[in-house]
C-alpha positions in Angstrom: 127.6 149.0 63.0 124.4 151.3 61.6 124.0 154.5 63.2 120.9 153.2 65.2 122.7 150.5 66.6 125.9 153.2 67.6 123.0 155.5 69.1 121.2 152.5 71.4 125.1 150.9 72.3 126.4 154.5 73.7 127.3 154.6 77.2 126.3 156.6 79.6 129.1 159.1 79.5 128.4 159.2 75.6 124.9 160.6 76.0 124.1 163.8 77.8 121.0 163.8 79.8 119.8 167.4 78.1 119.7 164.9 75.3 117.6 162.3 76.8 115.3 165.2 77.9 114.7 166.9 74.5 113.8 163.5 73.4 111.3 162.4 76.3 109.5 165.9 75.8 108.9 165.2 72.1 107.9 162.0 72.3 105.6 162.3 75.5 103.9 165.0 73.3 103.3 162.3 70.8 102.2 159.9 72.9 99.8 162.2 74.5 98.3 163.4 71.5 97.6 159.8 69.7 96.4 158.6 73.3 94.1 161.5 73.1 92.8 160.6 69.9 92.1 157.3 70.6 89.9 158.8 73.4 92.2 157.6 75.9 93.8 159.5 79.0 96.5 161.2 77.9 98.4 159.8 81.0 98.1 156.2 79.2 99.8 158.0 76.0 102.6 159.2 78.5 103.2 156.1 80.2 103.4 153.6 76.8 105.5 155.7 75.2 107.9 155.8 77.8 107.6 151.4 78.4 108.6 151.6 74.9 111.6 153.9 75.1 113.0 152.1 77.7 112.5 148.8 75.9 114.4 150.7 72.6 117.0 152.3 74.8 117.4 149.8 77.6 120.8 150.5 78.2 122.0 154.3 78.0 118.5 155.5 79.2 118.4 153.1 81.9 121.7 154.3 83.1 120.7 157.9 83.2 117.0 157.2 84.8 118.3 154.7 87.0 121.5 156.8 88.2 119.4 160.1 88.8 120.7 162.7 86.3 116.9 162.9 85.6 115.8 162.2 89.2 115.5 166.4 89.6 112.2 165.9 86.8 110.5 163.8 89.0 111.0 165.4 92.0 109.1 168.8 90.1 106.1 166.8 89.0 105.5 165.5 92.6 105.5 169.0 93.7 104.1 170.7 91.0 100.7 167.6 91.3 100.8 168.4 95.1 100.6 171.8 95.1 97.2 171.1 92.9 95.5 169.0 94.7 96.0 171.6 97.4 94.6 174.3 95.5 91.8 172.1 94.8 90.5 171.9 98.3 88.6 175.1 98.6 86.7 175.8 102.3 84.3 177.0 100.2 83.3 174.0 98.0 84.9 171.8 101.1 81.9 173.2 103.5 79.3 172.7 100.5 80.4 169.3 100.0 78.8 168.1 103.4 79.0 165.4 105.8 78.0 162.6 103.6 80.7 163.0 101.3 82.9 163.3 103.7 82.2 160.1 105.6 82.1 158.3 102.0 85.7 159.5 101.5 87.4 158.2 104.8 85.7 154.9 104.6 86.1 154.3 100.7 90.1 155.2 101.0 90.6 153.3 104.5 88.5 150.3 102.9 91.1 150.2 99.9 94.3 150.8 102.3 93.5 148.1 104.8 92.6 145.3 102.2 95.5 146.1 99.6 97.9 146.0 102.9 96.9 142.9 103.6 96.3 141.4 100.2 100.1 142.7 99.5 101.6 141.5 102.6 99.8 137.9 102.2 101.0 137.9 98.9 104.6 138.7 99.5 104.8 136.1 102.8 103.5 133.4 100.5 105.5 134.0 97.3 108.8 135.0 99.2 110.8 132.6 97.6 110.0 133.8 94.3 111.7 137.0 94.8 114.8 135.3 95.9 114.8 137.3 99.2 114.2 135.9 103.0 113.2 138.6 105.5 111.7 139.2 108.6 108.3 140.2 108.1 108.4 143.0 110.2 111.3 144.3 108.9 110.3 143.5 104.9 107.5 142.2 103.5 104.9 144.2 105.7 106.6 147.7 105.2 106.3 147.6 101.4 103.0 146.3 101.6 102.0 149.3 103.8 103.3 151.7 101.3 101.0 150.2 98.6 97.6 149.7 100.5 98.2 153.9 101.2 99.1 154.4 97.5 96.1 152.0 96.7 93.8 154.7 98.4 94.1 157.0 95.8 91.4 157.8 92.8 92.6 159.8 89.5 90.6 163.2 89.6 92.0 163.5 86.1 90.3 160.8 84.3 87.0 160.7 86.2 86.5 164.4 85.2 87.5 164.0 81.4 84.7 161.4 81.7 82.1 163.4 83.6 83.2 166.6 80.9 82.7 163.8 78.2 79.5 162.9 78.5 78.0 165.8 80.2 76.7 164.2 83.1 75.2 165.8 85.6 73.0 165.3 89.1 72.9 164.5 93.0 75.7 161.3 92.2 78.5 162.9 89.8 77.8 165.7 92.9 79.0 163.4 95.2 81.3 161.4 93.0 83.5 164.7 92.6 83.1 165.9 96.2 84.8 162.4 97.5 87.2 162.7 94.6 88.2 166.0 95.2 88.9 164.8 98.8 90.5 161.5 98.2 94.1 162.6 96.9 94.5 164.6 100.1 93.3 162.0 102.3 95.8 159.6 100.6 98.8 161.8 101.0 98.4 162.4 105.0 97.8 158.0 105.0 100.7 157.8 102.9 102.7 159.9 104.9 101.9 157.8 107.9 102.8 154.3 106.1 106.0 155.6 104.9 107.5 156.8 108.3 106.4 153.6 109.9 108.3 151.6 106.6 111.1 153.6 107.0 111.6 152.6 110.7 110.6 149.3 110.4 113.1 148.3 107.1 116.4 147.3 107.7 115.6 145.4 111.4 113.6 147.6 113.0 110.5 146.4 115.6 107.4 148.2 115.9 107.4 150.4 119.4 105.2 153.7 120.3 107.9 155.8 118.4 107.7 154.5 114.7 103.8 153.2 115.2 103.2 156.8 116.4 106.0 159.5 117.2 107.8 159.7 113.5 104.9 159.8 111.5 103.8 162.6 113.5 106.9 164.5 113.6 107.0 164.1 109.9 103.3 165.1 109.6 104.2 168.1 111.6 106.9 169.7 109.6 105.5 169.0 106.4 102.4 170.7 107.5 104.5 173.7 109.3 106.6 174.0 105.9 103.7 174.4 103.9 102.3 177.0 106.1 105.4 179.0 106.5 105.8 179.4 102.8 102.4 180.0 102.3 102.6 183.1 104.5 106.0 184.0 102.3 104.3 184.2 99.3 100.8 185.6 100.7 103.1 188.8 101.7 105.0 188.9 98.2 102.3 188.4 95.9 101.1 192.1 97.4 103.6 193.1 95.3 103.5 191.8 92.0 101.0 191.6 89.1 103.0 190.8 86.3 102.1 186.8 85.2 106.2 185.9 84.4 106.9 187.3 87.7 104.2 185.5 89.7 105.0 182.2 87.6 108.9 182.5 88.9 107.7 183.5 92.5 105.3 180.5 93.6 107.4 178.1 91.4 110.2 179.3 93.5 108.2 178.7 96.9 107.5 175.0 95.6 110.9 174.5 95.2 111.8 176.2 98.9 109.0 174.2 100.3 110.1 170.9 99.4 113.8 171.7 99.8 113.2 172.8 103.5 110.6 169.3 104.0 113.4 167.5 103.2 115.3 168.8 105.1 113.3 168.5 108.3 113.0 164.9 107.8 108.9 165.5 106.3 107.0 165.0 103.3 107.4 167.2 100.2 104.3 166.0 98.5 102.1 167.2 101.5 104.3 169.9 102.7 103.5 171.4 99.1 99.6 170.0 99.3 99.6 172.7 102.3 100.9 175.2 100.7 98.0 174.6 97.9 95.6 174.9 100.4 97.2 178.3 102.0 97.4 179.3 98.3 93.6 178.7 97.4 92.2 180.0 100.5 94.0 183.3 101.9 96.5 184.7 98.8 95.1 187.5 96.6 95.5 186.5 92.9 95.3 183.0 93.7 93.2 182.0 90.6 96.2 183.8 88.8 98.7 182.3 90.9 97.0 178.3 89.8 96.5 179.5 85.9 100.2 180.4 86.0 101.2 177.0 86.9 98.6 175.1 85.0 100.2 176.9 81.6 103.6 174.7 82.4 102.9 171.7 84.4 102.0 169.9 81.5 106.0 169.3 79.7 106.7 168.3 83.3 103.8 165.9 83.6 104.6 164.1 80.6 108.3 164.0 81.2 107.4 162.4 84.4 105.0 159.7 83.4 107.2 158.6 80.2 110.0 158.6 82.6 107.9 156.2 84.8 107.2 153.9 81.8 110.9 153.6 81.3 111.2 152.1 85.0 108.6 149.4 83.7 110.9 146.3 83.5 109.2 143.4 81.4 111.7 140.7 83.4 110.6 141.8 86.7 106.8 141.9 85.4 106.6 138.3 85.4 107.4 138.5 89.4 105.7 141.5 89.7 102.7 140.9 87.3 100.5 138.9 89.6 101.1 141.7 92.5 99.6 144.2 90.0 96.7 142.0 89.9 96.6 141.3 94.3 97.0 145.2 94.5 94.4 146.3 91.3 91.7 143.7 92.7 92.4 144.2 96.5 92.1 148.1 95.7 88.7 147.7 93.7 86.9 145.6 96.5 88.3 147.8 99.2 86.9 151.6 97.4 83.4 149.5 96.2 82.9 148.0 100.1 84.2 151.0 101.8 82.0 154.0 99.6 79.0 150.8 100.1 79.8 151.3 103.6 80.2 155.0 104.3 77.0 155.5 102.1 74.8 153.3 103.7 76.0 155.1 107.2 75.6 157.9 106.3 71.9 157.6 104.4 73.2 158.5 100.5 70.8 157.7 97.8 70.3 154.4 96.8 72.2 154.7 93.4 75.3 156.3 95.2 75.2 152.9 97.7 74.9 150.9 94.7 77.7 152.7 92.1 79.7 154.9 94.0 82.5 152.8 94.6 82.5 151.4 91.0 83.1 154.8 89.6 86.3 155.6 92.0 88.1 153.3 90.7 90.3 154.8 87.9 94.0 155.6 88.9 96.7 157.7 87.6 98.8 160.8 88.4 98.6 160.4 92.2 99.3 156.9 92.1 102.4 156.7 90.4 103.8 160.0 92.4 103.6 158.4 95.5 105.2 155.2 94.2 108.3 157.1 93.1 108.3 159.3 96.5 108.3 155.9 98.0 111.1 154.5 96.3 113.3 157.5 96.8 112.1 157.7 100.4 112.6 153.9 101.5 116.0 153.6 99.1 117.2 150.9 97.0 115.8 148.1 99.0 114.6 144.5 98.4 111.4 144.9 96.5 112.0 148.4 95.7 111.7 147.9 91.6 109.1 144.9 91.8 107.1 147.2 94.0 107.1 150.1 91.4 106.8 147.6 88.3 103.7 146.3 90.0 102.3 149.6 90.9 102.9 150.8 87.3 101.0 147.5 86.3 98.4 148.2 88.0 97.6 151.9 86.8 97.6 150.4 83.6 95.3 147.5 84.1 93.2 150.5 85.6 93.5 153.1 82.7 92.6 150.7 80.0 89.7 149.1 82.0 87.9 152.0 84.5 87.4 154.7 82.1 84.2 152.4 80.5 83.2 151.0 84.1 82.9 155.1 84.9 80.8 155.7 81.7 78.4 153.1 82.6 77.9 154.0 85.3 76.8 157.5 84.5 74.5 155.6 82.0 72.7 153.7 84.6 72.4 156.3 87.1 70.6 158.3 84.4 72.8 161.4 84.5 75.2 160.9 81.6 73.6 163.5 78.7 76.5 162.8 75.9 74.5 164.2 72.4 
């Protein structure tokens, strides 16, 4: 046997996971850069690179990723990407944004939530004997397909600004496109965090009642919202003392850590607990532009550790169940954010051209998207379609990644603000 063939045949106690990390780093770096080459986001880089390590080194990698020695990575990324979509909701910029923006936001992410929900859960009734498991409804099919309509709601902030940056666009709609983008992520998370404490209740038997429906998810609002402020005010009060950029870096990275820890514990959300404290961060800490450059200057190892690591849970078997869902979820998603933004424009009196394109350039999908899946799958545990659903999510942000990016740039085009050389 060649020494490749040794290295891809050890077992799992063979290979140490500091191994497996050294490795991911490296090549999610390369991945990312020949993405970004090929003008693509570099989360597309992240994610082929890891679908392809996993397809090299099914079986030791798969043991580590799949028996959480690495679970710890993805658990940092979630909190590190929630804490900045927190910091991106300035009152400020919020109160500029207006009224119209926000009413194009609520209706854009409900109109994708409601019609991938249903679009999943039609799908999953009618194809249940494909995935070789017979359920209650109640109690299976229509809690996963909860999870994905709120995961569906989401819109990659990432990708539509590269785009915006790209081609220097500029006017009254990329105003609005960023202001309901800029909003979206948050809205997703306090949806998600509904969906998934009325899935957890409902899987394993459960019925719905006034407790799950309302109760539980707002309990688990609550304390992810009371442990985001409460470590908010913790570091408010230290970062009085401290102006040295190692120290700060150690000091907020350490209240990410407490804030989740303590979420969990109280039966919330990390991922909104630590959106909160974002939010406390942005808004009423001194230093806070400090306090985000500090994290922005290592978030990005972690990223692409954690989207590689995510293309190593793609699974070309369960693709060909879980391909068509991609599809049910990516179209389902599209007509629900280009109806809904249609909807909340004409309602609220936007501009013809934002009526007309809005919803076409909210498509893309990325970071967010792929967070929430993995929060799920940790938060719902093992369960029936636990790895379909996440195969079929991941599926999805691909078809997304490869085919938004050019929807986005025409539409610049045609609403006359794209100014590229």
């Amino acid at each position: 046997m060649g020494l490749f063939e040794h290295f891809i045949s050890l077992e799992i106690s063979e290979l140490s996971p500091l191994l497996t990390i050294g490795f991911l780093l490296l090549a999610s770096f390369s991945g990312g850069e020949l993405a970004s080459r090929l003008k693509a986001p570099r989360v597309i880089g992240y994610l082929a690179t890891g679908i392809l390590t996993g397809i090299i080194f099914k079986g030791p990698l798969h043991n580590i990723v799949f028996l959480h020695d690495l679970n710890i990575i993805t658990h940092i990324a979630l909190a590190i990407i929630a804490f900045s979509i927190g910091g991106s909701l300035e009152l400020s910029k919020v109160k500029r944004l207006g009224g119209q923006i926000l009413t194009i936001t609520v209706f854009q992410a409900f109109g994708a939530f409601l019609l991938a929900t249903i679009a999943t859960a039609v799908f999953l009734l009618i194809t249940e004997c494909s995935f070789e498991v017979h359920s209650c409804f109640i109690s299976a099919y229509f809690p996963f397909a909860l999870v994905i309509g709120a995961i569906s709601a989401a819109t990659a902030p990432a990708a539509t600004l590269a785009i915006i940056h790209e081609y220097r666009a500029k006017g009254a709609f990329t105003t609005t496109l960023l202001g309901v983008v800029a909003l979206d992520d948050a809205l997703t998370i306090f949806i998600y965090a509904f969906a998934a404490s009325i899935a957890h209740s409902l899987i394993g038997g459960g019925s719905l009642t006034i407790s799950n429906l309302f109760a539980e998810p707002v309990y688990s609002v609550f304390v992810s919202v009371l442990s985001g402020l409460a470590m908010g005010m913790v570091v408010k009060t230290l970062i009085r003392y401290i102006r040295n950029r190692e120290i700060m870096l150690g000091v907020i990275i350490g209240g990410i850590f407490l804030t989740s820890g303590i979420a969990e514990i109280l039966k919330g959300h990390a991922i909104m607990a630590n959106m909160v404290l974002g939010f406390i961060v942005i808004n009423f800490v001194e230093h806070h532009n400090d306090i985000f450059s500090v994290v922005e200057s290592v978030e990005e190892p972690f990223f692409g550790l954690f989207f590689t690591l995510a293309g190593t849970h793609f699974d070309l078997q369960l693709m060909k169940a879980a391909g068509i869902l991609a599809l049910v979820i990516t179209g389902s998603r599209f007509a629900g954010k280009i109806f809904g933004s249609a909807f909340g424009s004409q309602i609220s009196h936007a501009p013809a051209n934002v009526r007309k394109y809005l919803g076409l350039a909210l498509l893309p999908t990325a970071g967010v998207t792929v967070g929430l899946a993995f929060d799920a799958q940790a938060y719902l545990g093992e369960a029936a379609f636990s790895e379909i659903m996440l195969s079929a999510v991941l599926g999805s942000v691909l078809l997304n990644e490869f085919m938004t990016p050019f929807i986005v740039k025409s539409v610049l085009y045609k609403c006359g603000e794209a100014n590229a050389f």
